[in-house]
VEXMARFI-187715 format. One record per residue (C-alpha): residue in three letters; z, x, y. Coordinates in pm, 1 decimal, padded with zeros to 6 digits. Example, Ala and Ser with C-alpha at 12.3 -4.5 7.8 and 13.67 -1.06 7.14 Angstrom:
   nuti         c3         c1         c2
    ALA    00780.0    01230.0   -00450.0
    SER    00714.0    01367.0   -00106.0
//
This chain:
   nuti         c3         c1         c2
    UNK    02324.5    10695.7    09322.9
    UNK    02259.2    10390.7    09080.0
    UNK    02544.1    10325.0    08838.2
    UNK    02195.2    10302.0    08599.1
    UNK    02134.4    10690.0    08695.2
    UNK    02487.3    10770.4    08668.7
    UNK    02558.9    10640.1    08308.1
    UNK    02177.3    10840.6    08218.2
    UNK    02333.5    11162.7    08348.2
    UNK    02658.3    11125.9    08155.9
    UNK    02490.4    11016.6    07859.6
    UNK    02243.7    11349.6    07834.4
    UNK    02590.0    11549.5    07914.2
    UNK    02766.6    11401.0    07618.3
    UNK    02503.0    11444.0    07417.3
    UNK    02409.1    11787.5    07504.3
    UNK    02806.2    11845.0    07457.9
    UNK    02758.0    11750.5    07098.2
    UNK    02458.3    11890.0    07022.0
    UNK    02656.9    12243.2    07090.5
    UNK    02954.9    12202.8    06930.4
    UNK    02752.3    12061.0    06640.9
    UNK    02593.0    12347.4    06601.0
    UNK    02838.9    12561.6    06630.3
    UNK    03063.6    12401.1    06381.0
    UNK    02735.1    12372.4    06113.0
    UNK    02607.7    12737.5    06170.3
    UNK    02655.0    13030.1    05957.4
    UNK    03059.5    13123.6    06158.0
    UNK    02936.1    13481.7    06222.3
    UNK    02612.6    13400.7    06306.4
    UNK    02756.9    13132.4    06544.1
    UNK    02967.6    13427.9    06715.0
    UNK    02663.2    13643.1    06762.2
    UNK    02444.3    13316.7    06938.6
    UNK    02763.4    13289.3    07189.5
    UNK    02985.3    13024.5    07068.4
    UNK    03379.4    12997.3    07155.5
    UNK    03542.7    13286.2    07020.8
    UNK    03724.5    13292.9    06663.2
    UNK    03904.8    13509.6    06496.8
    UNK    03729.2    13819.6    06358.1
    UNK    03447.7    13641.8    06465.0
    UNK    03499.0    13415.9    06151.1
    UNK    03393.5    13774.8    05941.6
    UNK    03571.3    13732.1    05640.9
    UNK    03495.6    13974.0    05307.9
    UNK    03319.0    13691.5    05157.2
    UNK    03032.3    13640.7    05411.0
    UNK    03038.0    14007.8    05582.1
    UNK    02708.9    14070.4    05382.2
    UNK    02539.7    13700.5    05442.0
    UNK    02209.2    13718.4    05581.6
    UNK    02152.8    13418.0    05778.8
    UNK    01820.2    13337.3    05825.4
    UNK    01748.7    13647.5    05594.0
    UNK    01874.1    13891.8    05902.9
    UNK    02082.2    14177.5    05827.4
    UNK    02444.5    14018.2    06087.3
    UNK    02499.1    14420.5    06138.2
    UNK    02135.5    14465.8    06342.4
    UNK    02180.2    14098.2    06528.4
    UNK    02517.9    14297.0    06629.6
    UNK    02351.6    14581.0    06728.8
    UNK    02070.9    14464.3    06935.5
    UNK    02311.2    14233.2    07093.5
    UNK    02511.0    14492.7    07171.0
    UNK    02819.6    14332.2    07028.3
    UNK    03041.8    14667.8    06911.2
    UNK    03321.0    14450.9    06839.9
    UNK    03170.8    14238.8    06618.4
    UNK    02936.5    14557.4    06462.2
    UNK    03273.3    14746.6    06377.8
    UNK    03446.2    14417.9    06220.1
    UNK    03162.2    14397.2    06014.9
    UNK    03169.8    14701.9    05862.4
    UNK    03591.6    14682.5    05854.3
    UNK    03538.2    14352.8    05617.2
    UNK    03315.8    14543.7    05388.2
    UNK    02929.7    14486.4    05541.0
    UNK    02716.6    14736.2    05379.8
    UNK    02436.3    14885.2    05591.6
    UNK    02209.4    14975.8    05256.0
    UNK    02160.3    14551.3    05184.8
    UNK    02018.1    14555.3    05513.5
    UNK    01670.0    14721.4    05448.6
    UNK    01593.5    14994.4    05286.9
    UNK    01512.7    15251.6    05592.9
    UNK    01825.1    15109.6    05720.4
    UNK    01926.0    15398.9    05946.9
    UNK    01618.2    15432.7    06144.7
    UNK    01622.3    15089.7    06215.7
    UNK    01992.2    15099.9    06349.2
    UNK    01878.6    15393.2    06601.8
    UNK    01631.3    15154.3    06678.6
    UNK    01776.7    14867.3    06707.1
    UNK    02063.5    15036.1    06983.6
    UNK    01769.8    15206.4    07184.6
    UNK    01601.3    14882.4    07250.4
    UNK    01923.8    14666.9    07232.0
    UNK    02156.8    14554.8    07497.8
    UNK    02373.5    14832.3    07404.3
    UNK    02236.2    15150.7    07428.3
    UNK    02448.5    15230.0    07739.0
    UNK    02703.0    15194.2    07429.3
    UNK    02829.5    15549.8    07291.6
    UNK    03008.3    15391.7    07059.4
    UNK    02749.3    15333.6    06835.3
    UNK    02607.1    15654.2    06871.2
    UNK    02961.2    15783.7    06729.3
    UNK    02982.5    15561.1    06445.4
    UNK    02632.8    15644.9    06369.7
    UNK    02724.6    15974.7    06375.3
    UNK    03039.8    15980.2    06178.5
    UNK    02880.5    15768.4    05908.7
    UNK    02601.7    16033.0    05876.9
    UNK    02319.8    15804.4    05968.3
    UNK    01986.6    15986.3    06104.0
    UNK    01745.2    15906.6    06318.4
    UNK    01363.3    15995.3    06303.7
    UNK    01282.9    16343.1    06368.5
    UNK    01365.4    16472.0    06751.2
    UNK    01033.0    16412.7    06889.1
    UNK    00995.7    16091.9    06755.4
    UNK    01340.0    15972.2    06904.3
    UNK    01245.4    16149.4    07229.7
    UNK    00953.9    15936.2    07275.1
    UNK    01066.4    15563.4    07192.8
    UNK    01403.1    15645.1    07356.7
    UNK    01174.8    15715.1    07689.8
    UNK    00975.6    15425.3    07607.6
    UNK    01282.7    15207.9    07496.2
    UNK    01446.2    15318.4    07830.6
    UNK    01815.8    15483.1    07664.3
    UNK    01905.0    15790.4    07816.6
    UNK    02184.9    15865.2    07569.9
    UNK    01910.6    15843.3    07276.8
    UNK    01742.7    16104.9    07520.6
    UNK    01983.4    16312.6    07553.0
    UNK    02069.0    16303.1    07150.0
    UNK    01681.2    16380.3    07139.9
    UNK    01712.0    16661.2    07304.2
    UNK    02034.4    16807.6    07165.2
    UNK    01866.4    16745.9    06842.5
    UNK    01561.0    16988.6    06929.3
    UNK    01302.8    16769.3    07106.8
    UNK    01050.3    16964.3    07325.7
    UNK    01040.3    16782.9    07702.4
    UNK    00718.9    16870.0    07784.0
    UNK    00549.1    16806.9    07449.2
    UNK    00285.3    16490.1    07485.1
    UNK    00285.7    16222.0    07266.2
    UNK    00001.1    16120.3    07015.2
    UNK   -00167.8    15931.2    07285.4
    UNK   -00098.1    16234.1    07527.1
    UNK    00197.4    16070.3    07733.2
    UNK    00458.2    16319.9    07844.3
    UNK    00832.6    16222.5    07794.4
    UNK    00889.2    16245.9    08188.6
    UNK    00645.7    16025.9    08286.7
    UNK    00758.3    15760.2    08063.8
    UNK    01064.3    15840.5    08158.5
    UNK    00987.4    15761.8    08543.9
    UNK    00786.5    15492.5    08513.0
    UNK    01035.3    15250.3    08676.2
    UNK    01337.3    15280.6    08885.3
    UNK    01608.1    15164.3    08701.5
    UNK    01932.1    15316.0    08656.0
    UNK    01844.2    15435.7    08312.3
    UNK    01520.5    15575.4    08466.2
    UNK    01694.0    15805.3    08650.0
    UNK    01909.0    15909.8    08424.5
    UNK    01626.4    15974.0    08188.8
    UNK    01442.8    16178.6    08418.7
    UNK    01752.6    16399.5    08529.7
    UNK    01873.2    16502.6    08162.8
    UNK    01465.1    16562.2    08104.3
    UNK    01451.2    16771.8    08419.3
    UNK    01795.7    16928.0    08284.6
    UNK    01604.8    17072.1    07986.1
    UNK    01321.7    17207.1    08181.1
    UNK    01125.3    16903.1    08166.7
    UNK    00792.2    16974.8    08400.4
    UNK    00701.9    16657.9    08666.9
    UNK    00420.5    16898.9    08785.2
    UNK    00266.6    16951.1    08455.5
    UNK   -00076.6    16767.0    08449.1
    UNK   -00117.3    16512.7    08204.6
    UNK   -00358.7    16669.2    07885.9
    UNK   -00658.0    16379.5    07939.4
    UNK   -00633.1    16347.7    08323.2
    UNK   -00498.3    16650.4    08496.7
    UNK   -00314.0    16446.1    08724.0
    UNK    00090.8    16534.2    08727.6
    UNK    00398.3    16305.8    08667.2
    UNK    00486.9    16360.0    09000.2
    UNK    00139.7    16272.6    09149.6
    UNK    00058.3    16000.3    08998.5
    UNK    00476.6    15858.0    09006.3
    UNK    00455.1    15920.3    09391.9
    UNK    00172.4    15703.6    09420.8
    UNK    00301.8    15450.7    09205.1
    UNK    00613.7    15451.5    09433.5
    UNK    00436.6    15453.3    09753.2
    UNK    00371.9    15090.6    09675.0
    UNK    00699.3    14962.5    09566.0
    UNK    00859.7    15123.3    09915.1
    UNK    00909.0    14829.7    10086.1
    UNK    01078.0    14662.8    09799.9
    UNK    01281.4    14989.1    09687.6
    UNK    01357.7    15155.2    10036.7
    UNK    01612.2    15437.6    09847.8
    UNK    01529.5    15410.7    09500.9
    UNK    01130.0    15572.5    09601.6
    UNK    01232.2    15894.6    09772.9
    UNK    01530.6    15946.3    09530.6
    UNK    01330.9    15995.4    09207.0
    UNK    01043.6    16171.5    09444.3
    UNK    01345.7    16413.2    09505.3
    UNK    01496.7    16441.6    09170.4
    UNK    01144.5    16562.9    09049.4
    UNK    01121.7    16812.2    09325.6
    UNK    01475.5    16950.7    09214.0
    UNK    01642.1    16816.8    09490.4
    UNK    02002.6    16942.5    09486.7
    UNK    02130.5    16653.0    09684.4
    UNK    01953.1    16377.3    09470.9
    UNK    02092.9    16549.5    09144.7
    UNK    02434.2    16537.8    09215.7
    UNK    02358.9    16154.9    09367.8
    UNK    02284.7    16041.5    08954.1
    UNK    02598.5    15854.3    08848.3
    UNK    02684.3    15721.5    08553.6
    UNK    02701.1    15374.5    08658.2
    UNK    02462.2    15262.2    08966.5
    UNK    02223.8    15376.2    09156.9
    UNK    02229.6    15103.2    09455.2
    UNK    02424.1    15340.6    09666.7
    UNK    02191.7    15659.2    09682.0
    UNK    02130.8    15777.1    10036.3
    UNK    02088.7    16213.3    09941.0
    UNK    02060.3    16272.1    10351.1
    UNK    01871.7    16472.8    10472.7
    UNK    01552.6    16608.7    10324.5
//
């Protein structure tokens, strides 16, 4: 390599170097924590700037959709208040969690909870939490009332969101659905085709690519025993039910 070449490379490195720590020395310091610079204390929250709005976004839904708890609760510990984020403030923290990198997270749920915030009516939570892919908004749905065979406005039934990929939260989804007598074999209102039809067809084509993930959920909708109890609450990589 060309001591020309070599002296370009260092050159971009330094200034790429700079260019970081420049901006993370200029930025708003919370804001700064929340884009993934080096770590400060509180997360440089103080009870001056814990109701900033950077960019004119509410620092408690960046935390939330980011899935930071830590810096969520230190926020509110330094005084953030939730009502100078919008005005509809509490739907849009549900919201926010469901399609955030935390909704795995019950920790939010809780503080939701214990602060008395609300989300949108059962059925309405039941079908973006489905959509948003959260099965702990599902089950809160469904604790909260939500019917699990009720179509939405477009005629889409929970389940069938609910397995229309095979992710871990899919399953999940689709086994605390089935849990509250959620029907796979109901046919769909406009085409009279069932979840489970029109799911197994969808899976027959991703079989090479998800040898054990395809006949799992095929089972779980058929209220296999085996594939019920193979649901954990962390990865579905290992699931081999047996035996059919």
């Amino acid at each position: 390599m060309s001591a020309l070449l070599i002296a370009f490379i260092v050159s971009l490195e330094l200034i790429s170097g700079c260019s970081t720590r420049n901006y993370c020395e200029n930025e708003h310091p919370v804001f700064a924590q929340l884009s993934g610079c080096a770590r400060v204390p509180n997360f440089g929250i103080t009870y001056d700037n814990a109701n900033d709005r950077p960019y004119d976004f509410c620092m408690l839904r960046k935390a939330i959709l980011l899935g930071r708890y830590d810096i969520y609760e230190t926020l509110l510990r330094y005084g953030a208040a939730p009502k100078r984020c919008e005005p509809d403030y509490e739907q849009l923290f549900y919201t926010d969690w469901m399609r955030g990198e935390g909704c795995d997270d019950e920790r939010f749920l809780k503080s939701f909870e214990a602060l008395g915030y609300q989300p949108k009516g059962p059925q309405a939570l039941l079908n973006l939490a489905v959509k948003d892919g959260c099965a702990l908004a599902v089950n809160l749905a469904l604790d909260l009332g939500a019917d699990p065979n009720l179509p939405d406005e477009k005629g889409g039934l929970p389940i069938a969101w609910a397995a229309n990929a095979l992710a871990d939260e899919n399953f999940r989804m689709v086994k605390a659905l089935m849990d509250r007598g959620a029907d796979p074999h109901m046919p769909h209102p406009d085409t009279g085709v069932s979840t489970y039809m029109t799911r197994k067809s969808l899976y027959g084509h991703l079989q090479d690519s998800k040898p054990k993930r395809c006949p799992l959920m095929e089972k779980l909708m058929l209220g296999d025993e085996a594939a019920q109890r193979a649901i954990p609450n962390t990865n579905v990589e290992w699931a081999d039910t047996g035996k059919t």
